[in-house]
RONUTI-744743 format. One record per residue (C-alpha): x, y, z. Coordinates in pm, whole numbers, plus 50000, padded with zeros to 5 digits. Each point is the difference from the previous one (the first is absolute). Layout:
BEGIN
XYZ ...
! end
This chain:
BEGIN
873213059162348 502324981050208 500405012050398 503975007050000 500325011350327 497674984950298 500585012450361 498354983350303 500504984550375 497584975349993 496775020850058 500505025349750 500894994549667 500445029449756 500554995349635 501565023949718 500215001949603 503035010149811 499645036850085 499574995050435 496195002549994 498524985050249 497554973749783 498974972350317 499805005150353 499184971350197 498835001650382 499544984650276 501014965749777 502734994649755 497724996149693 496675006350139 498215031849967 501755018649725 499055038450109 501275014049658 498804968349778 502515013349682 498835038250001 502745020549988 501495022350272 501025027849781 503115022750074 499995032349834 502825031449988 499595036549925 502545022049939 500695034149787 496574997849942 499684968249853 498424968850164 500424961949881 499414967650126 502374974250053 498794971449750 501424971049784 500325011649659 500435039650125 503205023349988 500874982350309 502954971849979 499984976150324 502604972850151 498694979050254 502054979350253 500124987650360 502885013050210 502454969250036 498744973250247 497185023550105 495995001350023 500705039049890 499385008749657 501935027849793 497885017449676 502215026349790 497495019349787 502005023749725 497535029549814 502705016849753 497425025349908 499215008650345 503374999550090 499134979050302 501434961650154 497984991350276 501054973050255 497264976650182 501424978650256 496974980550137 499334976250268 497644981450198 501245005550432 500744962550071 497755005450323 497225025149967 497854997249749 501395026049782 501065013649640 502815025049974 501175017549722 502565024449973 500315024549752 503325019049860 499965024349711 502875010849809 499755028749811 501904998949741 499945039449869 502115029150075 497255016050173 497785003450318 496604983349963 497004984750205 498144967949919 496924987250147 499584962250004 496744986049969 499114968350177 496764982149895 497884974750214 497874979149817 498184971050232 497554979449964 500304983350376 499494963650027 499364994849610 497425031149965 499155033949985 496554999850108 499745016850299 503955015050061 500225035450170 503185021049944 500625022950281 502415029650102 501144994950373 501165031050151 501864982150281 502684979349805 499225027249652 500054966549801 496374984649827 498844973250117 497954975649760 497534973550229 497494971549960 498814975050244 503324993550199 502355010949745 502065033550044 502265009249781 501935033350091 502185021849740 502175025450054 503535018749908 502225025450146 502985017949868 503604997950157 499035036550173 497214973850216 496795021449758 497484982849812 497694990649827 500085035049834 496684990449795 497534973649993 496684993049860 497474974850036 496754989049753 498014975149841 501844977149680 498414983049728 502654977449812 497334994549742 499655038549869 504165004250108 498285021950244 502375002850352 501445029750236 503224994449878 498945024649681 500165026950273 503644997649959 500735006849672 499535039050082 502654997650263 497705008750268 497384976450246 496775012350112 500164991450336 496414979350003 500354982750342 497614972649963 498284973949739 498024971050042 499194970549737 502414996949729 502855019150087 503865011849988 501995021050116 503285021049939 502235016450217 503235018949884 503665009750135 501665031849926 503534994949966 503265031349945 501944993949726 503985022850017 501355001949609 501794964249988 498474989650339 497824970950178 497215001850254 498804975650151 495964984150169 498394968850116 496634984849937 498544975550164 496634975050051 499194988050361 497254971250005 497724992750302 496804986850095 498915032150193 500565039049918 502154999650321 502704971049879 500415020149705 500565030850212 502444981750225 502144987049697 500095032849888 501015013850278 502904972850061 501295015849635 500265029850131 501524994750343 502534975549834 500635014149672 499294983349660 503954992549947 500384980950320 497024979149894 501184995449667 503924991450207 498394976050217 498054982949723 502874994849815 502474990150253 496954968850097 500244990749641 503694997949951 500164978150326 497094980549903 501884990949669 503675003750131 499084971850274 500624972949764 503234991649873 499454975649707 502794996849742 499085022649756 503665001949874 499074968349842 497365018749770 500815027449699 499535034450143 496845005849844 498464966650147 501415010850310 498115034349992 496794985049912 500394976850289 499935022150243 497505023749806 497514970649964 499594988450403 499485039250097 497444999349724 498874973150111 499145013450320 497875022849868 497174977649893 499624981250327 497065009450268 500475003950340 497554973850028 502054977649835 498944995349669 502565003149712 498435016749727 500024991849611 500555036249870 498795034150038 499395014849655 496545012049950 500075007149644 499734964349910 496475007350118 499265012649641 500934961849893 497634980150208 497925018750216 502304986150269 503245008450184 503114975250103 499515013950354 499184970350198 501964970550182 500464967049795 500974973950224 502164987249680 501545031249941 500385005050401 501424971450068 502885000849725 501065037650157 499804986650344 502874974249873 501915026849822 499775022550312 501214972450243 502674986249741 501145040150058 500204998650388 496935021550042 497434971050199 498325028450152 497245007249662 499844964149932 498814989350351 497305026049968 499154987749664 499924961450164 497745015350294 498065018749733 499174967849788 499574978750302 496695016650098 498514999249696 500134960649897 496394989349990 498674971450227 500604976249679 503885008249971 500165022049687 500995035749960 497475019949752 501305015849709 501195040250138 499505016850286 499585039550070 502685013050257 497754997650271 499334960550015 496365005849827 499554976749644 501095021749672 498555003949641 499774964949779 499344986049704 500114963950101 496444987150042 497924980350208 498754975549722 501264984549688 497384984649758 497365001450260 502224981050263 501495016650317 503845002449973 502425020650271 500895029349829 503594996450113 503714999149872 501324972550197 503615003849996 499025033050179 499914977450280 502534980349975 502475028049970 499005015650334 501644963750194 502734999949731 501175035450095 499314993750383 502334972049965 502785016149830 498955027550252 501054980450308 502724980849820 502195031750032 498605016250324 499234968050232 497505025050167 498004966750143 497925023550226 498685022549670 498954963649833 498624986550290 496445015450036 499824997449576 500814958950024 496484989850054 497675027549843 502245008949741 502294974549823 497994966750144 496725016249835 501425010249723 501684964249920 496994979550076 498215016749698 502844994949777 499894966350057 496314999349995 499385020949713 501054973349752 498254975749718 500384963550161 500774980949681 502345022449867 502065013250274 499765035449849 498895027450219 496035010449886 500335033249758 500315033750116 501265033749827 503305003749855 502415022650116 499555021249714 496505003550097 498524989349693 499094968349943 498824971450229 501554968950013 502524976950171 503285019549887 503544993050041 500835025750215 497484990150254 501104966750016 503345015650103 498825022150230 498134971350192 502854978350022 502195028350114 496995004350274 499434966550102 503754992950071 500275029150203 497184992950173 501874961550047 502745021250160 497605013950232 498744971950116 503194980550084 501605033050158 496784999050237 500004963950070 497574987149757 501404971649786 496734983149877 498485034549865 503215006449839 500514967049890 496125002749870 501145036949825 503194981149803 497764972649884 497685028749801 502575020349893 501504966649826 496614992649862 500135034249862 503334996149888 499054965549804 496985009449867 501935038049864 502244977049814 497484978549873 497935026249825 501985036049997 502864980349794 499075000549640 502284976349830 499235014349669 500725033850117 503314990950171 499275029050296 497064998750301 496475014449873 498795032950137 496524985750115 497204975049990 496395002549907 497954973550204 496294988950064 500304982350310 502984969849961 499935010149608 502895017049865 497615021149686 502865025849901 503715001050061 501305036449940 503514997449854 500485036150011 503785011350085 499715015450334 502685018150142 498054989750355 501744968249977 502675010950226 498184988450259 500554963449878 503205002850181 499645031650220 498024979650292 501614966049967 497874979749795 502644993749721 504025005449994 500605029249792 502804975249864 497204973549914 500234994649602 496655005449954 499675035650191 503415009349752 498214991849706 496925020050162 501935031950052 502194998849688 496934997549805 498115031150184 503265017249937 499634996549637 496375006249929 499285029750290 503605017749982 499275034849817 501815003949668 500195035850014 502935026250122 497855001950350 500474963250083 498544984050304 497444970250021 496215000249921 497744982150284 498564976549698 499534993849656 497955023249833 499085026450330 497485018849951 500085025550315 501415036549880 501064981149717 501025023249708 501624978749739 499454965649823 503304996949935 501094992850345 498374970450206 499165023350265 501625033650174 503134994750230 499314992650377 502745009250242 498634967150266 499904974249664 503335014549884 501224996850347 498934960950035 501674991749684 503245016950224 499094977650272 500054968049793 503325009549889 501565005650349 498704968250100 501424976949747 503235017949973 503274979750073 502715027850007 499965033950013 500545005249644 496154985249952 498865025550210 500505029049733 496694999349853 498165001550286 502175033550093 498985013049628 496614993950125 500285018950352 501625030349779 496924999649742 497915004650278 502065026650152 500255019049626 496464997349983 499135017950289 498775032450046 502815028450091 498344995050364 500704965450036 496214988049940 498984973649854 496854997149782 497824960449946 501234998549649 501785027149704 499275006449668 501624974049792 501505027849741 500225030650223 500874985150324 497595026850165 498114985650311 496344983449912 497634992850256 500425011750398 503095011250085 501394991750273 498874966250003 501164987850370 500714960349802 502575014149775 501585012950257 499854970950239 501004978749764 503025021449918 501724997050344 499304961050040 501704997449652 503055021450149 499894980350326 500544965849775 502675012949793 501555012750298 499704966150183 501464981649637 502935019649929 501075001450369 499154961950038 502884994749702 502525025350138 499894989750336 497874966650028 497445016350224 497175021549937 499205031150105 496764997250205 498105028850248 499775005350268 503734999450132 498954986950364 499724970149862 502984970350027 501154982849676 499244968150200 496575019050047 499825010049642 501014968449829 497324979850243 497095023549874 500815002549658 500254957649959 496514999750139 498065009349671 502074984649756 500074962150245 496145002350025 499545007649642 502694968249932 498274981450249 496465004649863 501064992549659 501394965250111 496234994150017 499205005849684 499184972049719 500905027649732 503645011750003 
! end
């Protein structure tokens, strides 16, 4: 079940399903120690004697949305039977390290009644519930639910300043469907004030409903690393008020988005929505620490054993470039920092990270046929220097680069140019970005020229000729020796990847790839080269989904979440979004640019009503398929908007639109030649046009 409306500041991260339960809860890390891990936070009514819970499927009819260029989310639940809408508007305080939700009910009968709301907790702090205690505190009237040096403190008060009316706390066994929130169903709690082990808890609210009339509480979720944080952010909700926490939350946001003025104008109204929708949501999946997260939907657990809640340096890099592209350099230099500390001695970045620096999950090994092998994707790290570039390109913040020069990009080059086969010129095999398959692929190769001439750039900016003259002379061997094998004649378009023993080419894979976007995307070829047009124009024909859904598969014959043969794979918003990039780029007029708008307003149809964005969508249904949101789709949604932006204002004007606005166009045309000369000037080199 997609995660349609996430909430966080950077330290905590709370998730919801279709009906506003709370399914994730991340904290201290964006990502990292999931204190709900997909159970279900249950919200329950009772009224005239009747009790139900708030579920998908039930009596109860739910809209979801974000209010406009907000982190605050708005639920509308409708019970016809009950006679009942009730209103969530839910946040999480900018600042402290807080969940809000506020709760109006509308009755919707010609008569007085009283409802009792029913708030279940169920945690399983830091990925467990071995060894949880639920507690009542009788200072703050809330429960508190502890392990180690996690607090978590609930509690809820009417608009009359009582509450909780009720609570309960007890042991859980998800197994047996065994829990304290049964104690509900009678409308009444018993009041146990402690439980240790596997536990929840419930507390209630008792809200006055006039014939026709509203009433109004607030519930909230203060996290800590001692009893007495929790008490003190429970206390600032009360001194403050919940609604000037919620104000103040949303007044950050709209700045925080409003700060920017792009030319959105430029971009159908939809597009221009989702814009704006995807950088807040954005936000949401990046740590304090600095790591920008891949998604935060446990429920794909149940497809690997494994979550998308760690930092790819690939994935990383690519939102730190969105982000600055945006005006916001603030995330990406924390991402840069981030990265920067964990390059190894050797100068390669491993393949994911957890939020907190330490090495994630993989499936890459050690060994291959009884040989070691680094169990690495190597564009991974040439990304990181391409998106540092780019980074400083627009921001000239020479201090920030500074102290990353020498441990960071210089590193990091060295073993691209190391990490090579000497007869060849190829670099030595690694994982694709796909994850799949090892190999020397196409996308790599890009990556690693797009690398290298950044770190060229470096190099001459910092007074270095002969090391940048030494990083062009690779990246041309790299260049000559991609157009020497990756071309396949017969094939008319680039191959996906090679096979090789050693300087042996054993396999090429001429697999349509939609991942050859980054052909062009980093430098290596002109997205106007006849060879990369015949490359696209034939992954448009074979990956483009022939169904009423649309969109474009990653390759031929998919098999992740696939559910249909009769489709070469399900429709990814990034690979759908590429194809849109290809098109901008080659487009002479603004006439050509109409596809690529269709492509922006797919995406933006395909959406959820929230704005999020899911990896991929069922190729019949359009439904989302996989996690949801995945922070790429959304990245790669803005950068697609920034370079139509920059292409239709380029032919209305002659200039393009480029952030931040403190920069000169003598300024802005100087650092956007740079990339574009070195990439001409490095191909002069080459043997192979």
């Amino acid at each position: 079940m997609p995660r349609d409306i996430p909430l966080g500041n950077g330290r905590l991260l709370v998730c919801f399903d279709n009906v506003s339960r709370i399914r994730d809860l991340y904290y201290p890390h964006v990502g990292q120690e999931n204190h709900v891990t997909g159970n279900t936070m249950r919200l329950g009514i009772w009224v005239d004697g009747i009790f139900s819970w708030i579920e998908p499927g039930s009596a109860w009819k739910s809209e979801q949305i974000y209010e406009t260029n907000t982190l605050v989310a708005r639920t509308v639940l409708y019970n016809e039977e009950l006679g009942l809408i009730v209103t969530f508007k839910d946040c999480v305080d900018f600042h402290a390290d807080l969940f809000i939700r506020e709760v109006n009910v509308k009755n919707l009968l010609a008569v007085p009644r009283i409802l009792r709301i029913y708030f279940h907790q169920d945690f399983d702090i830091s990925g467990n519930s071995v060894g949880d205690t639920a507690a009542y505190d009788p200072k703050s009237l809330g429960i508190v639910h502890y392990k180690a040096k996690r607090y978590f403190l609930v509690n809820c008060m009417a608009s009359d300043g009582r509450g909780p009316h009720e609570y309960a706390t007890g042991l859980k066994d998800p197994n047996k469907e065994e829990g304290t929130y049964y104690d509900a169903e009678d409308g009444n709690l018993s009041g146990n004030p402690i439980a240790q082990g596997s536990v929840d808890s419930v507390i209630a609210l008792h809200l006055g409903l006039e014939a026709g009339g509203e009433s109004e509480g607030h519930y909230w979720i203060a996290a800590g690393q001692t009893w007495d944080d929790v008490l003190q952010i429970d206390a600032l909700v009360k001194y403050k008020t919940p609604q000037k926490l919620t104000k103040r939350t949303r007044d950050y946001w709209r700045l925080w988005i409003l700060k920017e003025t792009p030319p959105l104008e430029l971009l159908p109204k939809n597009v221009r929505q989702l814009y704006n929708r995807s950088l807040l949501i954005l936000r949401t999946q990046i740590d304090h620490n600095g790591g920008i997260v891949a998604a935060n939907d446990s429920d794909v657990i149940q497809f690997n054993k494994d979550t998308y809640s760690y930092v790819w340096p690939r994935d990383g890099a690519l939102v730190a470039n969105a982000l600055d592209l945006a005006g916001y350099p603030v995330p990406a230099q924390n991402f840069f920092n981030f990265i920067s500390r964990l390059i190894t001695r050797d100068g390669y970045l491993m393949h994911k990270y957890n939020p907190d620096g330490s090495l994630a999950s993989s499936w890459h090994p050690w060994v291959h046929n009884g040989k070691e092998q680094l169990p690495i994707q190597e564009d991974e790290t040439a990304l990181a220097i391409w998106s540092l570039w780019n980074h400083f390109v627009i921001y000239r913040d020479i201090e920030f680069i500074k102290p990353l020069y020498r441990p960071f990009v210089k590193r990091a080059a060295q073993f691209l140019c190391e990490y090579r086969d000497g007869e060849t010129g190829l670099p030595l095999p690694s994982y694709d970005l796909w994850e799949e398959n090892r190999g020397v692929h196409a996308f790599t190769i890009g990556a690693i020229f797009g690398g290298l001439t950044a770190a060229a750039l470096f190099c001459s900016i910092f007074g270095e000729e002969e090391r940048a003259e030494y990083y062009r002379t690779v990246a041309a061997e790299i260049r000559d020796a991609s157009s020497r094998h990756l071309w396949q004649e017969d094939e008319d378009a680039f191959c996906k990847s090679l096979e090789m023993e050693g300087s042996k080419i054993l396999k090429i894979d001429s697999t349509c790839d939609s991942s050859a976007w980054g052909l062009f995307a980093f430098g290596l070829y002109s997205a106007n080269d006849p060879r990369i047009r015949n490359t696209m124009k034939n992954i448009k024909g074979k990956l483009w989904v022939r169904t009423p859904v649309g969109g474009m598969a990653r390759y031929e014959d998919d098999g992740y979440y696939r559910v249909s043969d009769e489709v070469p794979g399900n429709p990814w918003f990034i690979c759908t979004l590429w194809y849109g990039d290809y098109l901008i780029e080659i487009a002479e007029n603004e006439e050509q640019l109409e596809e690529a708008i269709e492509i922006l307003e797919w995406t933006a149809r395909h959406a959820l009503s929230s704005g999020v964005l899911a990896e991929q969508v069922h190729p019949y249904t359009g439904v989302p398929l996989s996690v949801s949101p995945l922070t790429w789709s959304h990245s790669t949604f803005v950068a697609t908007c920034q370079r139509l932006m920059n292409k239709v204002q380029k032919f209305r004007t002659g200039e393009e639109h480029r952030l931040p606005k403190m920069l000169s166009k003598r300024d802005a045309d100087w650092v956007a030649r740079l990339f574009s000369q070195e990439c001409d000037n490095i191909h002069k080199i080459c043997t192979i046009r």
